[in-house]
N, C-alpha and C positions, 0 to 999 in steps of 0.2 A: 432554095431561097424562098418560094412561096409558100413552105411551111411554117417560115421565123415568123410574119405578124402573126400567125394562129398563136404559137405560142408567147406571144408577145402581152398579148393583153393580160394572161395570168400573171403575167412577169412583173407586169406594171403595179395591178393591186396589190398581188401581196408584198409590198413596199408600202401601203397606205398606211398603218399605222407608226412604222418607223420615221415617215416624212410628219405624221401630226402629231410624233411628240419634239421634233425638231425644230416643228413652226412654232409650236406650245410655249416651248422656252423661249423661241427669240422675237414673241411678239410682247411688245414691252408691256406695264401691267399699264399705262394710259390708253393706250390700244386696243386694250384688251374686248370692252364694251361695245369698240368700231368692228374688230375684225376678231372672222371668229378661226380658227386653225382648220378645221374641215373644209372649212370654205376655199382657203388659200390652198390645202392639199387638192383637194378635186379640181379645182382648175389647174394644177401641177400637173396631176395625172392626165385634164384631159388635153392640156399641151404638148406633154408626153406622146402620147395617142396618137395626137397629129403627125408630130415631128418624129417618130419611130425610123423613117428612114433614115434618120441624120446622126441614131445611135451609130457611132462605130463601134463599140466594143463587144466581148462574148462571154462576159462572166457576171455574176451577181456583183461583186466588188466595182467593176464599172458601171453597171447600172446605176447602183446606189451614188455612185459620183456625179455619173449625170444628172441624176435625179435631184441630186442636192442643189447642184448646179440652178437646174430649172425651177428646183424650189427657192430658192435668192433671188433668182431676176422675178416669181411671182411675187415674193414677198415686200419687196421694195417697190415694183408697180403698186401692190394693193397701199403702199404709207404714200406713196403720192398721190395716187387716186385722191386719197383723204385730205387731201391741200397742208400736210403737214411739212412735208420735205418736197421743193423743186427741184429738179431734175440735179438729181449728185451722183456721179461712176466714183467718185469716194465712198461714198454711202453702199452703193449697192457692193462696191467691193468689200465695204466692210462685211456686211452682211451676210456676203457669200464668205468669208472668210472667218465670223462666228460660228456659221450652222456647222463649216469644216473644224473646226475646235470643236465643240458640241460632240460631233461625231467621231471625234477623235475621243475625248473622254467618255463616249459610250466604249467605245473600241479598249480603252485601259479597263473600265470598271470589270469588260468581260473576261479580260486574263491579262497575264503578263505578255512584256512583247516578244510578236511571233514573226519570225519574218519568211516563211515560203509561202508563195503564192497559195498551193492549195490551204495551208493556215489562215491564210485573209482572208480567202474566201469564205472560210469556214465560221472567220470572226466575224466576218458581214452578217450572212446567213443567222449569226448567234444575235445580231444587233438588233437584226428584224423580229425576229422571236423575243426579245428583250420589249421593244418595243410593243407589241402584240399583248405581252403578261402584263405591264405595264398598266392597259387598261382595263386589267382585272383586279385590279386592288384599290381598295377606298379612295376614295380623292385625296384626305390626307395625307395618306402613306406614300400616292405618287407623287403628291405633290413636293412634299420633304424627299423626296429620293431622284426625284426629277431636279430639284437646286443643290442637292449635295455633288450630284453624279456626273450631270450630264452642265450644269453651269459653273460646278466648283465655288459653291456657297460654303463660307464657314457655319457653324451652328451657331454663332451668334446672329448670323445674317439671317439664318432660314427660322429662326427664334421670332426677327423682328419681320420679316414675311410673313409670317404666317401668325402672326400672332398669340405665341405661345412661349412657354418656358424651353430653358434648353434642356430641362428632362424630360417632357412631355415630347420635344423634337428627336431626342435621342430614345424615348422609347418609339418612335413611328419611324423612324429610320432600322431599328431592330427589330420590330416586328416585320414592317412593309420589304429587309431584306428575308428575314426567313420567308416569308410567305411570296416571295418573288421566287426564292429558291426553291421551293417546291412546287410552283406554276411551273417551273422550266422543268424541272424535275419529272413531273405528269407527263411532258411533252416531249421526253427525250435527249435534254442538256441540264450543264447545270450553270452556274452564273458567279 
């Protein structure tokens, strides 16, 4: 038992950039300017930290759960902070119940459905690596592959997002997938 928080704190970062592209999407685009997604991840993390004892579970897949988890209750402290929403457990429920769609539809974009455990695992493990590539590609490309993927934008929608045609959206979606596929590719999966 006194060995779990040593490996704990590895455990916790390399989940960082899967929680900031989670926060990414669900900080609405008014927010955007108030709050910034690193911000609301590192203090996920460092509540994480804290609360390490209160993990019950022993797999990446519960990790990630919990960590979703703690990322919704930071993310809904940090919009009321802001005097925009007073105190709503609708809200915060919602919230946590986006970031879990979100992460379900990272969980679909990486394969078809798996259902044994060691497969989740493994589709976790894929989610976070996903994430990780993710910020290896132009802003564009993530950003068009971040509202296709992970929020279920149509191209018309991620057209008026981003302010572009919907060929110019469909070539950065076909680029930004090949060149995602070969970031994982380099790394040992593929997507």
């Amino acid at each position: 038992m006194n060995s779990e928080p040593a490996r704990e704190g590895p455990k916790l970062e390399h989940f960082r950039e899967y929680l900031r592209l989670l926060a990414r999407v669900h900080i609405g685009e008014p927010l955007r300017a108030k709050l910034d997604p690193s911000d609301i991840v590192q203090q996920t993390l460092l509540e994480a930290h804290q609360k390490r004892s209160q993990f019950r579970g022993s797999t990446e897949a519960e990790m990630a759960g919990w960590l979703r988890q703690l990322l919704a209750c930071t993310l809904a402290d940090a919009v009321r902070a802001l005097g925009r929403a007073k105190r709503d457990v609708t809200r915060e429920r919602s919230i946590e119940q986006a970031i879990d769609q979100s992460s379900k539809r990272i969980d679909a974009w990486l394969v078809a459905e798996q259902s044994s455990p060691s497969q989740r695992a493994v589709r976790h493990e894929e989610a976070v690596r996903l994430a990780d590539a993710l910020t290896k590609l132009p802003e564009a490309q993530r950003e068009a592959l971040t509202l296709r993927y992970c929020q279920g934008c149509s191209l018309a929608d991620i057209s008026r997002q981003l302010n572009r045609t919907p060929a110019a959206v469909s070539g950065l979606l076909t680029r930004g997938a090949r060149q995602l596929r070969e970031l994982l590719a380099e790394h040992g999966g593929e997507a």
